[in-house]
C-alpha positions as MATLAB code, in Angstrom:
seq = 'XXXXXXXXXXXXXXXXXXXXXXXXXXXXXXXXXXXXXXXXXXXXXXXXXXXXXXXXXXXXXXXXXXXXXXXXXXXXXXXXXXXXXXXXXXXXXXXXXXXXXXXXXXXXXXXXXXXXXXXXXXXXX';
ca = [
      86.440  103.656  122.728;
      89.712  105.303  121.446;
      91.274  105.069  118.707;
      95.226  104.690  118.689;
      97.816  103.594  116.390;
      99.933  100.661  116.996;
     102.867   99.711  115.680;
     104.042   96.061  115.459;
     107.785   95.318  114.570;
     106.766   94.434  110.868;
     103.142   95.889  110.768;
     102.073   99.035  111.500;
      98.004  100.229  111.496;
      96.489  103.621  112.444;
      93.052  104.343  113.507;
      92.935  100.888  115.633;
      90.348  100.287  118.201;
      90.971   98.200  121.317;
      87.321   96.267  121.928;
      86.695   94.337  124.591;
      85.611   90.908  124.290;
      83.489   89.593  127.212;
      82.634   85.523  127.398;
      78.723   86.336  127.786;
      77.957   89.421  126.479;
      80.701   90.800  123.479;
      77.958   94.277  124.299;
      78.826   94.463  127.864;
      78.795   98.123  129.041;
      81.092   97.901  131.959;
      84.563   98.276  132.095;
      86.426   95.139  130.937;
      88.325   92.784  133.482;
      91.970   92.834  133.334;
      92.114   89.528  132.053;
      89.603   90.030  128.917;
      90.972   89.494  125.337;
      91.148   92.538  122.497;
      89.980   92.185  118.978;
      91.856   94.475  116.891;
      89.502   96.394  113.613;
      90.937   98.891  111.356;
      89.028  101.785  111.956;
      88.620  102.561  108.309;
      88.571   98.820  107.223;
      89.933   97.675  103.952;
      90.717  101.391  103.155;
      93.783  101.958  104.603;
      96.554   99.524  103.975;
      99.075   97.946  106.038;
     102.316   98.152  106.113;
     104.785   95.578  105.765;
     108.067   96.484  106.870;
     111.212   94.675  105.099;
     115.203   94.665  105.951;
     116.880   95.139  103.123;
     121.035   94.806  102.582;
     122.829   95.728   99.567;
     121.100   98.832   98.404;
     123.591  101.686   97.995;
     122.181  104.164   95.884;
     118.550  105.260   94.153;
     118.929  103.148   91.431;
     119.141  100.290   93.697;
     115.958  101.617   95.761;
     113.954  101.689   92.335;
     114.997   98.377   91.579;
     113.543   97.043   95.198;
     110.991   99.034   94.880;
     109.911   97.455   90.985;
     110.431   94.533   92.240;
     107.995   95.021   95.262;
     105.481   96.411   92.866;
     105.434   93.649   90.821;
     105.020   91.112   93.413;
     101.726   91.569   94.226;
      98.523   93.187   92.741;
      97.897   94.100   96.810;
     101.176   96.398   96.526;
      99.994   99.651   96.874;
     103.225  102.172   97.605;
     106.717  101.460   98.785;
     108.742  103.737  101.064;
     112.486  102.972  100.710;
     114.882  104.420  103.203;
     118.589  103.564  101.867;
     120.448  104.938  105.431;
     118.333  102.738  107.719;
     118.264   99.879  104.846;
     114.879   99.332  105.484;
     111.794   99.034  103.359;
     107.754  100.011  104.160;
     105.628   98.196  101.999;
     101.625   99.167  102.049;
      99.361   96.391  100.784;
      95.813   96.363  100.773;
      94.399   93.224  102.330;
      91.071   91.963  104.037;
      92.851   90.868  107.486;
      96.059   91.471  109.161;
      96.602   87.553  108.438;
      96.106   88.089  104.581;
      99.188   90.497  104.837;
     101.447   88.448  106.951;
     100.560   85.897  104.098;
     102.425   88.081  101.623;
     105.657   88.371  103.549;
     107.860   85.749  101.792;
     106.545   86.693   98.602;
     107.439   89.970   99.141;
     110.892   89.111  100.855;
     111.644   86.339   97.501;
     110.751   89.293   95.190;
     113.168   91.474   97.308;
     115.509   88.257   96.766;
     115.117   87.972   93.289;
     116.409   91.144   92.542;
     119.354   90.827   94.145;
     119.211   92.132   97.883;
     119.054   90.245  101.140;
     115.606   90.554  102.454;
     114.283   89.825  106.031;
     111.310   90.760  107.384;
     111.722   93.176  110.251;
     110.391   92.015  113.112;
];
């Protein structure tokens, strides 16, 4: 089984492993059928965070990335490092989380924090 990354408009994981998932046997050792379903796992689990990418309009300078980024740290004890990039207008946020649900969960807190401080926020899908 190899391990990839894969990159979702407003997720992205590395180390992700593409298992097969059989309707008998979940064990099977035979190559899968085209029309069998993947489970996605984190290779390293919990450890490594995801990443929550935001749009974010109205920041023109550094002072306006810390502020985003403050706010983004504040928002959730599961923040664990933002990446601002003030040409693209766009905003990486890792969080560490049990499931890829549990991070989609965060989203609109993340995007009302965003909001709060006085940017337009979108998730970037």
């Amino acid at each position: 089984r190899a391990s990839m990354s894969l990159t979702l408009p407003f997720l992205s994981f590395s180390g992700i492993k593409l298992v097969p998932v059989s309707a008998g046997n979940s064990r099977a050792k035979t190559a899968a059928p085209a029309a069998s379903r993947y489970t996605i796992r984190a290779s390293n689990g919990s450890d490594e965070p995801f990443e929550i990418s935001l749009k974010v309009e109205g920041m023109m300078c550094d002072g306006c990335a810390s502020s985003v980024t403050e706010a983004l740290e504040a928002a959730a004890d599961a923040v664990k490092d933002v990446k601002v990039d003030l040409e693209a207008k766009k905003v990486s946020v890792f969080v560490a989380c049990d499931t890829m649900m549990d991070g989609l969960a965060m989203m609109p807190k993340l995007v009302e924090a965003v909001q709060e401080a006085g940017f337009e926020a979108e998730p970037d899908f």
